[in-house]
C-alpha positions in Angstrom: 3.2 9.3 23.3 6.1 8.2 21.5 6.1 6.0 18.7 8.1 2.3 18.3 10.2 4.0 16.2 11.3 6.3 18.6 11.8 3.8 21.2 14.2 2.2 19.0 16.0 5.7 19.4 15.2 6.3 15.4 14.7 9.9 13.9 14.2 11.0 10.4 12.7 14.6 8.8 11.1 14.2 6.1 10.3 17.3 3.5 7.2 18.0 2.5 6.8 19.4 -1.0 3.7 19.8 -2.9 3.5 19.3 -6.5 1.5 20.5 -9.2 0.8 17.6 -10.3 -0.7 16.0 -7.0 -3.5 14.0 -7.2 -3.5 13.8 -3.5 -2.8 16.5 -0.9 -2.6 16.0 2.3 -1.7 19.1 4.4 -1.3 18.8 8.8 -3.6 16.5 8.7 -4.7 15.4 12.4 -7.5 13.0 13.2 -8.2 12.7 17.0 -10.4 10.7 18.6 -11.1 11.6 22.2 -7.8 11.5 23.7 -6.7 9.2 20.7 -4.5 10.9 18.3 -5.1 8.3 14.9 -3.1 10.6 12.7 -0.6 13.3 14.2 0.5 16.2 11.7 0.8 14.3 8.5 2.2 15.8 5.2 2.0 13.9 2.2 1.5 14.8 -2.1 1.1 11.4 -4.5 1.2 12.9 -8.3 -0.2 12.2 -11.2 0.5 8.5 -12.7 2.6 6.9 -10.1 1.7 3.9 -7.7 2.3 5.0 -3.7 3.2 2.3 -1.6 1.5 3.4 2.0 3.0 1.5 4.4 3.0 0.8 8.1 2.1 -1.6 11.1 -1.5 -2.3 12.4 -2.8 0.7 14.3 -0.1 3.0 12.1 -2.9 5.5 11.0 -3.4 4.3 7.3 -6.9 3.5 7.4 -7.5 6.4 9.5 -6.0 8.5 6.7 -7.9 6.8 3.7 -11.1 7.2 5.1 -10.2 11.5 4.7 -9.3 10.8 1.4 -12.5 9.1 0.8 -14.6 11.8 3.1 -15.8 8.7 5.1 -13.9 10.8 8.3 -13.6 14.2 8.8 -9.9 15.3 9.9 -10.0 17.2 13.4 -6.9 19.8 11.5 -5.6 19.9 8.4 -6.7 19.7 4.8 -7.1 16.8 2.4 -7.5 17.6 -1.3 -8.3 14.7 -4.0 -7.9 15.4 -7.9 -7.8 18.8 -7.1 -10.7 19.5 -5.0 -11.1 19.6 -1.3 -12.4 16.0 -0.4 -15.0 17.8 1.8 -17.1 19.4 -1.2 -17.9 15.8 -2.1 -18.8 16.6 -5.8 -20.2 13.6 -7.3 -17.6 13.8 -10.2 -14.8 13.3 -7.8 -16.3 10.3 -6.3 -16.7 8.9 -10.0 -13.3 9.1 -10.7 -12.5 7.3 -7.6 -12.3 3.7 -7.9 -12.3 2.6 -3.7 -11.2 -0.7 -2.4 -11.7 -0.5 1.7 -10.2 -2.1 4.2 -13.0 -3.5 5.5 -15.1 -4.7 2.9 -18.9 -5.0 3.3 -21.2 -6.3 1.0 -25.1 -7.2 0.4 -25.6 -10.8 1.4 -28.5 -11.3 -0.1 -27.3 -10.0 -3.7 -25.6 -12.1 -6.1 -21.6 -11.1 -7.2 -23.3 -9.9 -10.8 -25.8 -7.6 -9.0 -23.4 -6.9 -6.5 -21.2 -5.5 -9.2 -24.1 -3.9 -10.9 -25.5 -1.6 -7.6 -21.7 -0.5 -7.0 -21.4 0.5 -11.3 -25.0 2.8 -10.6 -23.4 4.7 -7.5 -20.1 5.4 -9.6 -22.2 6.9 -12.6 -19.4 5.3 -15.0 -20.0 2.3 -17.7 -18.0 -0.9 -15.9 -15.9 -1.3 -19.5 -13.4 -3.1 -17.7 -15.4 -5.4 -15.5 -15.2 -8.6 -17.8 -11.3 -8.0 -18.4 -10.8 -7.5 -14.8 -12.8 -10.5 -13.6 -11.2 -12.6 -16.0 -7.6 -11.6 -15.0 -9.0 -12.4 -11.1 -10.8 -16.1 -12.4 -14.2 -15.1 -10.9 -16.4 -17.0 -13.8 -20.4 -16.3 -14.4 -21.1 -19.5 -12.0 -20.0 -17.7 -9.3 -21.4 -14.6 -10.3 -24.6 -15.9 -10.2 -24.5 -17.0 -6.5 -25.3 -14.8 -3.4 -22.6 -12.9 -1.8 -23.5 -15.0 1.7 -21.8 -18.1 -0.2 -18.8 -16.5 -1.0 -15.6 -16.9 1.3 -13.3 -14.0 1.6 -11.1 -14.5 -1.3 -14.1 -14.4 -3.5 -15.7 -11.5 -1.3 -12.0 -9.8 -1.9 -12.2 -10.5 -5.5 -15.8 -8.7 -6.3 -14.2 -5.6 -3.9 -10.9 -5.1 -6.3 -13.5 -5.8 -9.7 -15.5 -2.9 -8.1 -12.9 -0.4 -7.4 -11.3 -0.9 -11.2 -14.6 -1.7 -13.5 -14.8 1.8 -14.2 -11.2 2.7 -15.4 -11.0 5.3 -12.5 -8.3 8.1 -12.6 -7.5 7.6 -8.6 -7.3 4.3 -6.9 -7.4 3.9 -3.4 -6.9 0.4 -2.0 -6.6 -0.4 1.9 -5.0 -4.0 2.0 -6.7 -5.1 -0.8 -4.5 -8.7 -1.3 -6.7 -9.9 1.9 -8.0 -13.3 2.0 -6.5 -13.6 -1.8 -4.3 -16.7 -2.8 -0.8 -16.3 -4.1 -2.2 -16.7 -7.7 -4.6 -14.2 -7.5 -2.3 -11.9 -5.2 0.2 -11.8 -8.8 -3.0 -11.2 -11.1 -4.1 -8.5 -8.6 -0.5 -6.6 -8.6 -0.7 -7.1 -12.4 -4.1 -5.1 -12.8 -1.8 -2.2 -10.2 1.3 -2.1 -12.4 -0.8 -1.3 -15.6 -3.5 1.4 -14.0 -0.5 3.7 -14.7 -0.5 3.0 -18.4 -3.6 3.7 -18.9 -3.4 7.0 -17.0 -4.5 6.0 -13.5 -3.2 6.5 -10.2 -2.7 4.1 -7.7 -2.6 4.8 -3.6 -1.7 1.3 -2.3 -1.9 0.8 1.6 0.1 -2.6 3.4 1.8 -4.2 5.6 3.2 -6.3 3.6 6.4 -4.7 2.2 7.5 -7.3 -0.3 4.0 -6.7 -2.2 4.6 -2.9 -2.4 8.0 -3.1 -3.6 6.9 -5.4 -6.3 4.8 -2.4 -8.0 5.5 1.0 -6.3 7.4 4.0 -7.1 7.8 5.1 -3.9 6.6 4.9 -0.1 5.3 6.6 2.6 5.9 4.5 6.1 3.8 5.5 9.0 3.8 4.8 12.2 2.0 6.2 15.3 -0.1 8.4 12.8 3.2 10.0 12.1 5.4 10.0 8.2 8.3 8.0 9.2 9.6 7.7 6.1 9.6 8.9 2.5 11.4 7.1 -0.2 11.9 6.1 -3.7 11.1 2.0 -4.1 15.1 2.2 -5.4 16.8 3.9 -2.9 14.8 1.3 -0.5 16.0 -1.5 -2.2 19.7 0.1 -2.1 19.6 0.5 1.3 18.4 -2.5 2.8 19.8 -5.0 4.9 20.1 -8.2 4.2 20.6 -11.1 7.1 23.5 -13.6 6.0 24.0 -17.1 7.3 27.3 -18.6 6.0 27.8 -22.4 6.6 31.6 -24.0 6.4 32.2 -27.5 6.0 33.9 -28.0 9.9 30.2 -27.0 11.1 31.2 -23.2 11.8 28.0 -21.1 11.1 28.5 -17.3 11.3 25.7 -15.2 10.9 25.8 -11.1 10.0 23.5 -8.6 8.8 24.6 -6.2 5.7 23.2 -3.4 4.2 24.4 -1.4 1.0 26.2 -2.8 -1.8 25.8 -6.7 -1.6 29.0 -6.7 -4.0 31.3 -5.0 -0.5 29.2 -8.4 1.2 30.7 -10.7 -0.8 33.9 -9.3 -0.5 34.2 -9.9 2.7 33.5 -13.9 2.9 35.7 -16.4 3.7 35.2 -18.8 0.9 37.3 -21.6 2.6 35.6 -24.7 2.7 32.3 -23.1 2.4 29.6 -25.3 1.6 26.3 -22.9 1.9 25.2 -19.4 2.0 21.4 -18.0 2.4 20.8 -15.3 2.0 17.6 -13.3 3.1 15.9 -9.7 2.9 15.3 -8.2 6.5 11.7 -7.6 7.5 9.9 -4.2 7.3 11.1 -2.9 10.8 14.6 -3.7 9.8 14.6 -2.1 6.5 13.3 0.8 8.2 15.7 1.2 10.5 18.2 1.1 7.6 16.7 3.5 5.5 16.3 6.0 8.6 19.7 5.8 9.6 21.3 5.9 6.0 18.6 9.1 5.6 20.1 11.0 8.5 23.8 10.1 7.8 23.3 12.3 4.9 
């Protein structure tokens, strides 16, 4: 079946190369389910210390492909190996090192956020010694902590799902659209807690569909789509590359509208400044900076 991508008449080849370094390893993996290919053939390394932007539409394969990396799915082909081990020995020091934000987030009801936080910090055999700093950072205060989960709406829920995954100052983090349900305050406090993990040694696999969030914190990105790598890119060739849409407003009521990618300095170059009284200027969506990259990819 082909992909959106290729409907739109867009190709790229993307190289595969594994490196020492990789903290994750994904080799042809495939995931089927029935006549339902999730994931089709994927390659993919993230090394040691940097944040991976994962990126792609709903129904793109990403969750499909972080539940192998978390052994919560076993791949129909392929391998998948996590800090150096195959995922599928499921070595409970692995698993400790893992700090796991899913997608889907399910919690006791009947438990309160502090004992909540408590049960998850037993099953990842590590002291929480950044559960305080990272509640703080996230404005989740002992009041609420002391409430059951069933009172909490899903920014809160969100909120004791990222303290979980980062309590433990894991080595890998995995986190499947963790800014869900989470207010523009505590979206910034959340990509704050991201950009430092590295500093402190960690790594981060972030998976979205929001590509403004990524770019914000990533090195580079992986785009799927129709369980196939679409792209893979550095977050600053991305940003070179880009288009932007252009809407240029004159004082006798012309509007002229035009999309540019590349340089903005050969965009402004190019404008009439006669009598103009406004220009806006705006970033194009995922699909369209997709597009760009692909096409700039295959011109060279």
């Amino acid at each position: 079946m082909r992909t959106g991508y290729e409907r739109k008449g867009i190709r790229t080849s993307v190289r595969y190369r594994s490196p020492v370094s990789a903290v994750i390893e994904i080799t042809d993996l495939t995931v089927r389910f029935g006549d339902v290919t999730a994931v089709a053939g994927l390659n993919l390394s993230v090394e040691s210390g940097e944040i991976f932007g994962f990126l792609g539409p709903n129904g793109a394969g990403k969750t499909t492909t972080i539940r192998t990396l978390v052994d919560l799915l076993r791949p129909t082909s392929g391998n998948v190996r996590v800090l150096g081990r195959d995922v599928r020995g499921g070595a409970a020091e692995q698993r400790a090192a893992i700090g796991f934000l899913p997608g889907d987030l399910a919690l006791f009801p009947g438990l309160t956020g502090r004992e909540t936080l408590a049960f998850f910090a037993r099953l990842q055999r590590r002291p929480p010694r950044s559960r305080e700093a990272v509640l703080d950072r996230l404005g989740l205060a002992d009041e609420a902590l002391g409430r059951k989960v069933s009172t909490y709406s899903t920014g809160m829920r969100q909120k004791i799902g990222i303290t979980i995954a980062f309590q433990h100052d894991p080595q890998l983090l995995i986190l499947d659209e963790p800014t869900s349900g989470l207010d523009p305050f505590v979206r910034e406090a959340f990509l704050g807690l991201v950009r430092e993990a590295p500093k402190r040694g960690a790594t981060v696999f972030l998976s979205s569909h929001v590509l403004a969030e990524v770019e914000s914190c990533a090195d580079r990105i992986a785009l799927v789509d129709g369980g196939e790598l679409r792209l893979l890119e550095s977050i600053d060739a991305m940003r070179r590359d880009r288009p932007r849409h252009v809407i240029l407003r004159y004082a006798d009521g012309r509007e002229e509208r035009r999309t540019h990618a590349g340089d903005p300095a050969a965009l402004l170059a190019t404008i009439d400044t006669t009598r103009l009284i406004d220009v806006e200027i705006r970033p194009a969506g995922l699909e369209d900076t997709v597009k760009a990259a692909l096409q700039h990819g295959s011109e060279r």
